[in-house]
C-alpha positions in Angstrom: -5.0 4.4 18.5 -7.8 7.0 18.8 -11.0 6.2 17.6 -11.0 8.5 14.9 -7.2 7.1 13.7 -8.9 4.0 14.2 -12.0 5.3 11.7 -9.2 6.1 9.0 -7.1 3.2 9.1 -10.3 0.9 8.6 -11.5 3.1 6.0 -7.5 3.2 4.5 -8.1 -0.9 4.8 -11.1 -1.5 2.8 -9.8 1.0 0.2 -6.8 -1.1 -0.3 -8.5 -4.0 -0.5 -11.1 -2.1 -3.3 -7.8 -1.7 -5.1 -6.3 -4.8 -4.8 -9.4 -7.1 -5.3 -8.4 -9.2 -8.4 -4.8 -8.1 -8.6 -3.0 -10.9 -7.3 0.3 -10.5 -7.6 3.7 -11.3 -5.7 5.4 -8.0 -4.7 8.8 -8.1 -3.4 8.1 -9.4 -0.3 8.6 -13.0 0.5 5.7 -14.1 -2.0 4.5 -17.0 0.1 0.7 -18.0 1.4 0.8 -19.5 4.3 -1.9 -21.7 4.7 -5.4 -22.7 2.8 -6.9 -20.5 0.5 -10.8 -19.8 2.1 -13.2 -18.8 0.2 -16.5 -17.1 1.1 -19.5 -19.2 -0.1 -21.4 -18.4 -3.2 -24.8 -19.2 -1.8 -24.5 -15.9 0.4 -24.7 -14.0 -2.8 -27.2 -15.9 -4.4 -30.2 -14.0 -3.5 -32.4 -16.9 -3.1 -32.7 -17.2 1.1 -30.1 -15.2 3.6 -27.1 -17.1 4.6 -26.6 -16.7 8.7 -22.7 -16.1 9.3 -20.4 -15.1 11.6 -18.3 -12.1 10.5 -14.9 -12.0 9.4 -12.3 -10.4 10.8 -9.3 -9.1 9.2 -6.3 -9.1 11.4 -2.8 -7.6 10.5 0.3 -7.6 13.1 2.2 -4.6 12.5 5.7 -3.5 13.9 5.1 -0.6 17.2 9.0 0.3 16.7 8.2 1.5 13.0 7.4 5.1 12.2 3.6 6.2 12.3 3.9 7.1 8.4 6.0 3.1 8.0 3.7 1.4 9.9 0.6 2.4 8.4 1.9 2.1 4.6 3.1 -1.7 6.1 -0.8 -2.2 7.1 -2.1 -1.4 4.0 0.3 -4.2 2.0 -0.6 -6.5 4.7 -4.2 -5.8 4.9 -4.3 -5.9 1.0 -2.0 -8.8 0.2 -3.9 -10.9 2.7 -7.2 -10.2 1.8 -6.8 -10.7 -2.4 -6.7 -14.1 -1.8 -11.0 -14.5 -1.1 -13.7 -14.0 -3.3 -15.5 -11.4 -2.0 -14.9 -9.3 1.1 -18.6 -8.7 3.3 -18.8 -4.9 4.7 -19.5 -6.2 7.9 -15.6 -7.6 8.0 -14.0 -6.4 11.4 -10.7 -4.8 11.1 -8.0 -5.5 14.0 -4.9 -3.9 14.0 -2.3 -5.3 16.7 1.0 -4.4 17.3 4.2 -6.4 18.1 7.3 -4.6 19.9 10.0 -5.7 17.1 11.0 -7.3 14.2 11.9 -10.4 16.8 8.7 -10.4 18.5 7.1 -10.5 15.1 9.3 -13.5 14.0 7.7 -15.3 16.8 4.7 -14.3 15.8 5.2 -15.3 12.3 6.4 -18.9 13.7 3.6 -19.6 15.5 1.2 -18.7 12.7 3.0 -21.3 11.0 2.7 -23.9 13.2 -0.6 -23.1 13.8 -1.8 -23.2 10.2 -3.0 -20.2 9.6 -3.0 -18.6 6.5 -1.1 -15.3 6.4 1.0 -13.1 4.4 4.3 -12.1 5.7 5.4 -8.4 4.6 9.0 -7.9 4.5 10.9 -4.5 3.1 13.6 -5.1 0.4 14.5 -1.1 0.4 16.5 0.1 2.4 17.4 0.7 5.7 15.0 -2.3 6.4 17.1 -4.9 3.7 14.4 -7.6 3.9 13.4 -7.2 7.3 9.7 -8.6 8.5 7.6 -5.3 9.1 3.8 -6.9 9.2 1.3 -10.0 8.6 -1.7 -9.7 7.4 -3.8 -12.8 8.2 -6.5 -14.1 5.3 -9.8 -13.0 6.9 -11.5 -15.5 9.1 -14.4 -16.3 11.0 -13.1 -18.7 13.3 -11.2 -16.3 15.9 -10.8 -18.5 19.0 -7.8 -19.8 16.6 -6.4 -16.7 15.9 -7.0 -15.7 19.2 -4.0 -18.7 20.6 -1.8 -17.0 18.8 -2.7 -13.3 18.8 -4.4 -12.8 22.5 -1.4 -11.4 24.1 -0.9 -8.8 21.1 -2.0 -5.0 22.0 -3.9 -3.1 19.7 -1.9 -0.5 17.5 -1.6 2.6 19.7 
């Protein structure tokens, strides 16, 4: 991805979540959270004295064998159903957009999520031609990447 496609798919991201912020809903997707539910502290709003934090970063898994126009509408549902679930949403939240071959590398994918814990939203198509089929994660924004990391390190960025 070019670092200006880049540039509008993080700026797509953070309109989404704009949108979605409060609007928790379950789509016709699979409906599930995987996972905790982190929240972001209070006291970092508070005003009183600066809270020191890593950033988060917002990582969504997106299918390469979809269509540009598919894979980008798939990253905003993943992006947006992923990130509804904390309080707030800092600007300095680091966007990563990988990319999985297929729908069976993305299964795997999914699975080890899973097994790992980590709390993710799993974006599946009900229209067709794609009947169901996985199409993209979104993965509730974290801090704590070396986790993410054992499961996502041998992912490519979205090209």
């Amino acid at each position: 991805m070019t670092g200006a496609l880049q540039g509008q798919v993080v700026s797509i991201l953070r309109k989404a979540f704009e949108a979605l912020r409060g609007i928790h809903r379950k789509n016709s997707c699979d409906g599930r959270v995987i996972g905790s539910s982190p929240t972001i502290s209070k006291l970092e709003n508070a005003g009183s004295s600066p809270v020191h934090r890593a950033p988060l970063y917002h990582y969504v898994i997106v299918r390469e064998d979809l269509s540009r126009g598919t894979a980008l509408a798939q990253t905003v549902h993943a992006a947006g159903e992923s990130s509804v679930l904390l309080e707030t949403l800092p600007e300095d939240t680091r966007a990563v957009v990988l990319a999985a071959q297929n729908e069976a590398h993305l299964l795997q994918v999914e699975a080890l999520l899973r097994a790992r814990k980590i709390p993710h939203r799993a974006i599946r198509e009900p229209d067709m031609p794609h009947n169901g089929a996985l199409m993209a994660i979104g993965l509730v924004p974290s801090a704590d990447r070396k986790k993410i990391q054992k499961v996502t390190s041998k992912l490519p960025l979205l090209r």
